[in-house]
N, CA, C and O atoms as a GROMACS GRO file, in nm:
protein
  372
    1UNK      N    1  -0.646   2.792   0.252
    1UNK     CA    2  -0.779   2.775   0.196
    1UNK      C    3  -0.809   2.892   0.105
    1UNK      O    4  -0.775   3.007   0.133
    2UNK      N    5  -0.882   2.853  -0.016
    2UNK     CA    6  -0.869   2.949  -0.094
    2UNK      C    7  -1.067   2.992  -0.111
    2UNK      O    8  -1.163   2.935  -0.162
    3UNK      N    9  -1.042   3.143  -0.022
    3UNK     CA   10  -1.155   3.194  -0.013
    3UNK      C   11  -1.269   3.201  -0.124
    3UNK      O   12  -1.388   3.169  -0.113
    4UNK      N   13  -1.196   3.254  -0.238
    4UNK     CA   14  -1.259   3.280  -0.394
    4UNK      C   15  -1.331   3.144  -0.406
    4UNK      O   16  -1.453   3.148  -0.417
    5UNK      N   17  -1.275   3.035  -0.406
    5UNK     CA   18  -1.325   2.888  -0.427
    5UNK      C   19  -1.470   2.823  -0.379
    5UNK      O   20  -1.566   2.767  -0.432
    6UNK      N   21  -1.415   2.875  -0.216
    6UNK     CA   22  -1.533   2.866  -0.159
    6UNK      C   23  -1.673   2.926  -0.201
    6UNK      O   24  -1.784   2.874  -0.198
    7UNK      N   25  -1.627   3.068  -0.245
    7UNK     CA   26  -1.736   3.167  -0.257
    7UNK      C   27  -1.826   3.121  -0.387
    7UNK      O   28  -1.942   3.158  -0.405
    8UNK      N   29  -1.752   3.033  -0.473
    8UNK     CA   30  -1.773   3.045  -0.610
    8UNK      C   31  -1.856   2.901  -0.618
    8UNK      O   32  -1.948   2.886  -0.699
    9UNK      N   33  -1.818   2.807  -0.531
    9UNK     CA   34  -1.923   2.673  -0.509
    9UNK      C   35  -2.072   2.714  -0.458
    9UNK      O   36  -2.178   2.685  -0.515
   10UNK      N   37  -2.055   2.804  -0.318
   10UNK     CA   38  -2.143   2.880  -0.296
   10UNK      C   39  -2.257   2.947  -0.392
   10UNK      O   40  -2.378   2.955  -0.370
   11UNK      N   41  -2.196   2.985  -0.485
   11UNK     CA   42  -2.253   3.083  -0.577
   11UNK      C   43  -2.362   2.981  -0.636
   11UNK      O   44  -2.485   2.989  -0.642
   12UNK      N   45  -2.264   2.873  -0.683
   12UNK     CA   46  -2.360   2.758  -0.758
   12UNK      C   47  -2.475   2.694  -0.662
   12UNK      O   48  -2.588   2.696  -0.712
   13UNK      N   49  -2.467   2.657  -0.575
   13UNK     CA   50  -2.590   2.620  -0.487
   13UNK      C   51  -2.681   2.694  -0.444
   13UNK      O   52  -2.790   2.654  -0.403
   14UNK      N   53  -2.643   2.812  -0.450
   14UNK     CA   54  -2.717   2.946  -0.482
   14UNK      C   55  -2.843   2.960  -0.582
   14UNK      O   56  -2.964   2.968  -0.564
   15UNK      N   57  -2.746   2.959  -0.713
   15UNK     CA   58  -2.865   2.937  -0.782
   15UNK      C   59  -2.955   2.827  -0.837
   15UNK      O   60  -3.059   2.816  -0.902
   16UNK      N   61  -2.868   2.758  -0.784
   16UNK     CA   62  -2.975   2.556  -0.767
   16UNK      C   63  -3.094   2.560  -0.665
   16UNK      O   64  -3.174   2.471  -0.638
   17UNK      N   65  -3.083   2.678  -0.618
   17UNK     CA   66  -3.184   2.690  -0.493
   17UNK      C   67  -3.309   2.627  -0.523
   17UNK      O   68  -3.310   2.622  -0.646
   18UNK      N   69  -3.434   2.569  -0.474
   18UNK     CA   70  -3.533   2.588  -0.525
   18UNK      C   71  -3.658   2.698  -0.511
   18UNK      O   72  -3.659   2.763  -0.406
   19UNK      N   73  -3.730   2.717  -0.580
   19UNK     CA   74  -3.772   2.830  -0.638
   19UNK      C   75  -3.934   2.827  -0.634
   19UNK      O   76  -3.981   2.749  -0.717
   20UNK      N   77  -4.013   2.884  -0.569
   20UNK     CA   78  -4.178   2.921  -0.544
   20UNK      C   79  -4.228   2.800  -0.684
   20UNK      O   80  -4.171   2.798  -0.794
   21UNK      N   81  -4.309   2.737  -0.657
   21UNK     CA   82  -4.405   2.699  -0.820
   21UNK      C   83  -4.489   2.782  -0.781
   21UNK      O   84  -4.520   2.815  -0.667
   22UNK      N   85  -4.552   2.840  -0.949
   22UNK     CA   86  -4.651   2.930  -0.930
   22UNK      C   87  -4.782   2.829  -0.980
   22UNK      O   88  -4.780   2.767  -1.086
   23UNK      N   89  -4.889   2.826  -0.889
   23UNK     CA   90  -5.005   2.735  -0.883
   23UNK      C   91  -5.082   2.762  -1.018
   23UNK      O   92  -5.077   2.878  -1.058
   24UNK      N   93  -5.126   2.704  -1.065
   24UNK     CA   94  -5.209   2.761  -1.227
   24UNK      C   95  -5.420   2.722  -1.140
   24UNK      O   96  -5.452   2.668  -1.034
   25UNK      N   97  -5.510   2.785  -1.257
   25UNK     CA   98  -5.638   2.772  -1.184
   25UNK      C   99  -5.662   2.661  -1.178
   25UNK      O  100  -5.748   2.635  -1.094
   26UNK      N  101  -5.597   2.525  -1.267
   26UNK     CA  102  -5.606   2.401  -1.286
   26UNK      C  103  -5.556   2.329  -1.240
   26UNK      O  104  -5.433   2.329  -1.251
   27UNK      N  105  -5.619   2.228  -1.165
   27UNK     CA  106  -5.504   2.125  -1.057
   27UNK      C  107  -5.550   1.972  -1.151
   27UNK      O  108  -5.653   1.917  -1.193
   28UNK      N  109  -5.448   1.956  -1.151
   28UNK     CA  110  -5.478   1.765  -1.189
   28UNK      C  111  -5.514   1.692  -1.071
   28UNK      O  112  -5.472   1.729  -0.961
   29UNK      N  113  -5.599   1.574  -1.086
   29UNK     CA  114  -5.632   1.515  -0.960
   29UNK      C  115  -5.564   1.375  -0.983
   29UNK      O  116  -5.642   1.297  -1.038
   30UNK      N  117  -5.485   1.340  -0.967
   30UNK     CA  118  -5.441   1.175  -0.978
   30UNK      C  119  -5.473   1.114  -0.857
   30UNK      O  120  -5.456   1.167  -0.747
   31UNK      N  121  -5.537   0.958  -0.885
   31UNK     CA  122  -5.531   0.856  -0.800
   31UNK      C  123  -5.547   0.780  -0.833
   31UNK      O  124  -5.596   0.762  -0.944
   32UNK      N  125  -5.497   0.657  -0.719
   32UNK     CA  126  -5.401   0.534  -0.740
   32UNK      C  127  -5.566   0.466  -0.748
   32UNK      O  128  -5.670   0.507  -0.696
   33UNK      N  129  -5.535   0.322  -0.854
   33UNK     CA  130  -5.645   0.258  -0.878
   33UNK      C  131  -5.528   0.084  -0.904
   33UNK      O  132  -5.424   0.048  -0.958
   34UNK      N  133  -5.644   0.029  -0.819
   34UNK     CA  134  -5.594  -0.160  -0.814
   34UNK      C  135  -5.722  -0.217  -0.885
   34UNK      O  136  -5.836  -0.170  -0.889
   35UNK      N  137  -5.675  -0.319  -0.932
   35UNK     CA  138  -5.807  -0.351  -1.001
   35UNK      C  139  -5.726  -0.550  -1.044
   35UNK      O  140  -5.637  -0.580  -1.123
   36UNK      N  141  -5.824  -0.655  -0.936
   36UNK     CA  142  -5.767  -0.770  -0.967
   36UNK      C  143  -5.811  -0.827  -1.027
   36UNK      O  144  -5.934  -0.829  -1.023
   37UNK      N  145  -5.751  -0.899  -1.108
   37UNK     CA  146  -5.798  -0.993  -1.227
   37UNK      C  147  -5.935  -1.059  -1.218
   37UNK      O  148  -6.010  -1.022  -1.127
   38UNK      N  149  -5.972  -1.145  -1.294
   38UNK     CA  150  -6.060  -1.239  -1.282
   38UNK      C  151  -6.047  -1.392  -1.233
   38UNK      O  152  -6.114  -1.479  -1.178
   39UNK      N  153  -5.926  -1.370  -1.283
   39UNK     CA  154  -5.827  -1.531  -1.241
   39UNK      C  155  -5.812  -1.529  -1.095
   39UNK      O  156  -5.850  -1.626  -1.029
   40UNK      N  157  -5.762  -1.429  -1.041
   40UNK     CA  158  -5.706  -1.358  -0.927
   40UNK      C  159  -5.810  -1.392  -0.803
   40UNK      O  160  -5.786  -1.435  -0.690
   41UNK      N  161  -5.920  -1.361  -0.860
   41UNK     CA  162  -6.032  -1.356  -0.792
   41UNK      C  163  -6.059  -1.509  -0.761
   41UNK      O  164  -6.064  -1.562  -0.650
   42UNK      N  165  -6.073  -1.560  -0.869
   42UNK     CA  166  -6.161  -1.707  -0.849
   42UNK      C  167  -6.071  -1.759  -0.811
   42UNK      O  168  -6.132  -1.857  -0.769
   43UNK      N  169  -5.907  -1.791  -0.774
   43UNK     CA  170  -5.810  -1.782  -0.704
   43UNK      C  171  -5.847  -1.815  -0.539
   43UNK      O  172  -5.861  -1.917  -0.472
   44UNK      N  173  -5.853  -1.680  -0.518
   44UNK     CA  174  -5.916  -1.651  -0.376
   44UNK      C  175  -6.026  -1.720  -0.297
   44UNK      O  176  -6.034  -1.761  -0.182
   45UNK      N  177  -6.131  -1.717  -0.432
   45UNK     CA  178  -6.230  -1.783  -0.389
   45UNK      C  179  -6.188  -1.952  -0.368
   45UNK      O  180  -6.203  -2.011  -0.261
   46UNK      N  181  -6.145  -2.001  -0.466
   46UNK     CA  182  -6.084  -2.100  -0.422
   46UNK      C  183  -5.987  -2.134  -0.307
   46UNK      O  184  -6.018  -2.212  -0.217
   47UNK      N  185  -5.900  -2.089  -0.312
   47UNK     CA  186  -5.822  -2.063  -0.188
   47UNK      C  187  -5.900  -2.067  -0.036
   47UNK      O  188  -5.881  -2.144   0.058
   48UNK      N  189  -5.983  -1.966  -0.047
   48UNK     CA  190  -6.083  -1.970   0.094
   48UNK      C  191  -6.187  -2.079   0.139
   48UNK      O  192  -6.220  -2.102   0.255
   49UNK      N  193  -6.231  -2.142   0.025
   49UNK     CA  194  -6.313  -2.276  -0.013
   49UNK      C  195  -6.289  -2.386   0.067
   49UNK      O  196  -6.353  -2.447   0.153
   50UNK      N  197  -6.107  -2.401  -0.018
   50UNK     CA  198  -6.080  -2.507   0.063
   50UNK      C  199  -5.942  -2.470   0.208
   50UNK      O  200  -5.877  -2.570   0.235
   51UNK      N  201  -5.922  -2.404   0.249
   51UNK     CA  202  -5.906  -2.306   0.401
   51UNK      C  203  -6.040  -2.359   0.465
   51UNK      O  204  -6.017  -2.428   0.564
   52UNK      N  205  -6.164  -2.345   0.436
   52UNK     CA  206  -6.262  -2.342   0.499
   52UNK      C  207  -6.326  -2.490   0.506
   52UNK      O  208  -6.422  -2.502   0.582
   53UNK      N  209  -6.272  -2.636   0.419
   53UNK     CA  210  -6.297  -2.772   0.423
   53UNK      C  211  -6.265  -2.807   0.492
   53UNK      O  212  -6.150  -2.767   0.514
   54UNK      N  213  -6.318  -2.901   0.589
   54UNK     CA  214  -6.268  -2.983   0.670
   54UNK      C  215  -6.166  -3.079   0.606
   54UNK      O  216  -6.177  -3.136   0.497
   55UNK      N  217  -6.042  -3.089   0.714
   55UNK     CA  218  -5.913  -3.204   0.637
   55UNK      C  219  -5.998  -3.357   0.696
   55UNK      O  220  -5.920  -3.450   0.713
   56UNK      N  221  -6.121  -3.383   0.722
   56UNK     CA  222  -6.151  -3.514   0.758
   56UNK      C  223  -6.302  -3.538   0.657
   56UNK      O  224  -6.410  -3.479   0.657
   57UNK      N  225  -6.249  -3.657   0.575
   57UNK     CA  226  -6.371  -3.652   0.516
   57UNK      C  227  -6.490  -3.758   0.602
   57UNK      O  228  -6.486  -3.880   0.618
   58UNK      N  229  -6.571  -3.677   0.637
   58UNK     CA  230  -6.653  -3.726   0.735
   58UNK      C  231  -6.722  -3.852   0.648
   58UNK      O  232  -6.742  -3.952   0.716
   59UNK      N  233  -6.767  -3.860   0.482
   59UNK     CA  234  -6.883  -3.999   0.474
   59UNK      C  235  -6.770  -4.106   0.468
   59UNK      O  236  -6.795  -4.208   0.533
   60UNK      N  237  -6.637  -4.102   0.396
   60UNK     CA  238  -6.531  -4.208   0.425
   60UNK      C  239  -6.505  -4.253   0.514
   60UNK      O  240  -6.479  -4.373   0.518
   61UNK      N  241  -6.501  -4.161   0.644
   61UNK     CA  242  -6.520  -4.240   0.811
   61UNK      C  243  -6.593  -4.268   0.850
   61UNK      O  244  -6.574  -4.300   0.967
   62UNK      N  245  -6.753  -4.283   0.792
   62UNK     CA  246  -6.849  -4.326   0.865
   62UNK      C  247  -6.905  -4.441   0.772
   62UNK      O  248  -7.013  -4.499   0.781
   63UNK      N  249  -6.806  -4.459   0.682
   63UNK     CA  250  -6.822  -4.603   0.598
   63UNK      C  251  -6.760  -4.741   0.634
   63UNK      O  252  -6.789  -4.861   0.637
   64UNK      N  253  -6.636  -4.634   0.668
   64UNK     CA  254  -6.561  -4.752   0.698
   64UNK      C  255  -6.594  -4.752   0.846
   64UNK      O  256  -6.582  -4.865   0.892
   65UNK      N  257  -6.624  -4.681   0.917
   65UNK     CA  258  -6.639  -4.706   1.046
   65UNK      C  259  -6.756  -4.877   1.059
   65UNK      O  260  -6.734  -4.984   1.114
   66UNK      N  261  -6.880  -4.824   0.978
   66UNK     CA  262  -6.970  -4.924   0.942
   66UNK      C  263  -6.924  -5.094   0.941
   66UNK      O  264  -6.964  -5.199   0.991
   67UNK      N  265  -6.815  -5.048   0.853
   67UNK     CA  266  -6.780  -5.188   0.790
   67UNK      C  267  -6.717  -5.230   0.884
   67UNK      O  268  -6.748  -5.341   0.928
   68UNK      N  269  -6.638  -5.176   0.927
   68UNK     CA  270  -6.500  -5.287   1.059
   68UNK      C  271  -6.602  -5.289   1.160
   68UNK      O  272  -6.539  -5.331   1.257
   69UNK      N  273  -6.765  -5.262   1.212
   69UNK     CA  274  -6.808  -5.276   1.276
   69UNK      C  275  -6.937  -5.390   1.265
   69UNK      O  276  -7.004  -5.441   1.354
   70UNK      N  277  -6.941  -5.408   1.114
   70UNK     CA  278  -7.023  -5.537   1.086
   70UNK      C  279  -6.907  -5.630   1.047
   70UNK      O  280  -6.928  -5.742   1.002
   71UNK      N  281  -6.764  -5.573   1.069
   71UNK     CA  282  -6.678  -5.726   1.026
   71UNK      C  283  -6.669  -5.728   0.899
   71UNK      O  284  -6.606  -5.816   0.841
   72UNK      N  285  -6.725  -5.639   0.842
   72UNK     CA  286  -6.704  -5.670   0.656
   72UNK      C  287  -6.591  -5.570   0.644
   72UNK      O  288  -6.602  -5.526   0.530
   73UNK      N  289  -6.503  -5.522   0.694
   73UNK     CA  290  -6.346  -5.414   0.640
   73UNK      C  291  -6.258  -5.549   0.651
   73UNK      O  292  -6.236  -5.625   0.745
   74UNK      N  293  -6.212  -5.548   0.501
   74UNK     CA  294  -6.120  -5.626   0.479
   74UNK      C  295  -6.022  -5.537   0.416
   74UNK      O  296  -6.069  -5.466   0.327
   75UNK      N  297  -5.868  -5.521   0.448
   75UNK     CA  298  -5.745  -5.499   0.402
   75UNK      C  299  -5.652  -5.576   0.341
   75UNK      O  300  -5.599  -5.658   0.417
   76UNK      N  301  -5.609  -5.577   0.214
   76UNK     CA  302  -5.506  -5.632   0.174
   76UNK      C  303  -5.387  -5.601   0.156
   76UNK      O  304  -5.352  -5.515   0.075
   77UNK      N  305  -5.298  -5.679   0.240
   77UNK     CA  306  -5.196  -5.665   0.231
   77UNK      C  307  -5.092  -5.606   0.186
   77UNK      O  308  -5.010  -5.521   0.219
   78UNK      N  309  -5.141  -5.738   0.026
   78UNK     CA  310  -5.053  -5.677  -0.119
   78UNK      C  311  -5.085  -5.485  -0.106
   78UNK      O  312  -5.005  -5.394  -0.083
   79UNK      N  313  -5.246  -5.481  -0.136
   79UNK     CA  314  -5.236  -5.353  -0.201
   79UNK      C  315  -5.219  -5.226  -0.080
   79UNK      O  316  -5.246  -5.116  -0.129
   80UNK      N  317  -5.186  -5.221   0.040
   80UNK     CA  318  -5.104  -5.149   0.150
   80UNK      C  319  -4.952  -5.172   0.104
   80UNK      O  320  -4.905  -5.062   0.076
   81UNK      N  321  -4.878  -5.250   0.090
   81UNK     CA  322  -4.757  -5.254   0.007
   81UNK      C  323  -4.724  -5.235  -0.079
   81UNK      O  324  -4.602  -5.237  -0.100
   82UNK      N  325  -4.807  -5.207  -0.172
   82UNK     CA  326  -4.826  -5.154  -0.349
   82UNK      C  327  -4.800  -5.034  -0.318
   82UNK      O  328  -4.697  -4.991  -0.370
   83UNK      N  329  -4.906  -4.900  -0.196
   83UNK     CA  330  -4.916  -4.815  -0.203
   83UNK      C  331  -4.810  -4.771  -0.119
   83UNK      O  332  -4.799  -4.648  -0.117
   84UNK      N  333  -4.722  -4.838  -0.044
   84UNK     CA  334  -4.613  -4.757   0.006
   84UNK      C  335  -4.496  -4.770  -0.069
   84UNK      O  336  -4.403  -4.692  -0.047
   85UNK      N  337  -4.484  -4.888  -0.187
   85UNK     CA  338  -4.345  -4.865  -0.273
   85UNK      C  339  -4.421  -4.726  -0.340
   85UNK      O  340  -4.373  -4.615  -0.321
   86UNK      N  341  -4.542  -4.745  -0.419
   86UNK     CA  342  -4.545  -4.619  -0.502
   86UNK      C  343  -4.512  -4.467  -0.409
   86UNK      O  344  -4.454  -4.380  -0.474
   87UNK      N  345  -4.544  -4.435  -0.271
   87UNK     CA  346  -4.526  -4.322  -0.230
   87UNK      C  347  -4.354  -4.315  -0.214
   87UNK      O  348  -4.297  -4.207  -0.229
   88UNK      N  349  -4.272  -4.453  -0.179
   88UNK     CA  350  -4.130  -4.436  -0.182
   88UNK      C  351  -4.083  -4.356  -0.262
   88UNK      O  352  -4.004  -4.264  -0.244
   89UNK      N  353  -4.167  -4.417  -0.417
   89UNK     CA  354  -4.050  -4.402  -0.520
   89UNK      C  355  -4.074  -4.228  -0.570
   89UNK      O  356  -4.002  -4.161  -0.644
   90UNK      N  357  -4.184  -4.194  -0.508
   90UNK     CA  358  -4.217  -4.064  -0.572
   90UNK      C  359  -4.160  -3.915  -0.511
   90UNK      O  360  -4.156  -3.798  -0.548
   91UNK      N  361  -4.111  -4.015  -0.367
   91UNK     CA  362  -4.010  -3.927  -0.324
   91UNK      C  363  -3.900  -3.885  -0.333
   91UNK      O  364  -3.821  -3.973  -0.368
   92UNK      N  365  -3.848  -3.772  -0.315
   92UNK     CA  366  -3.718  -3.728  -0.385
   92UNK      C  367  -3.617  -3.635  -0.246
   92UNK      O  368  -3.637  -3.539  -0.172
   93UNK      N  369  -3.506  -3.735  -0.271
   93UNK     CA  370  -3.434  -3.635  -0.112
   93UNK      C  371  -3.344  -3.543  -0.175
   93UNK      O  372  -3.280  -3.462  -0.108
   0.00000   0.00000   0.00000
């Protein structure tokens, strides 16, 4: 092992050392600032709107509730079969 070698890597990390900063009377003050859009916002608001809707629309069930209860809810066929080719075809595997 060659002593000199050692001494001389040494030397270099030596003076890579780090070294006191000297403070000046002036300090910078940085801070972090977020700031969300407008889009962003009404976003949210939306978002929470409907989070906060009921998934049952209550006057549609109390219409039809009405009707199949005076006998006037009539279903057709055809158009229950119309609406399940169209949901077939819109699916994609």
């Amino acid at each position: 092992m060659r002593v000199e070698a050692y001494s001389a890597v040494s030397r270099i990390y030596q003076k890579g050392a780090a070294t006191a900063v000297k403070k000046s009377g002036s300090t910078a003050s940085y801070s972090d600032k977020l700031e969300i859009s407008r889009s962003a916002r009404d976003y949210q608001v939306a978002k929470e709107a409907v989070n906060n809707a009921s998934d049952i629309r209550e006057d549609k069930v109390a219409l039809i509730k009405a009707k199949m209860a005076s006998g006037n809810y009539n279903v057709s066929a055809e158009a229950v079969a119309q609406k399940m080719l169209d949901s077939a075809v819109t699916l994609s595997f």
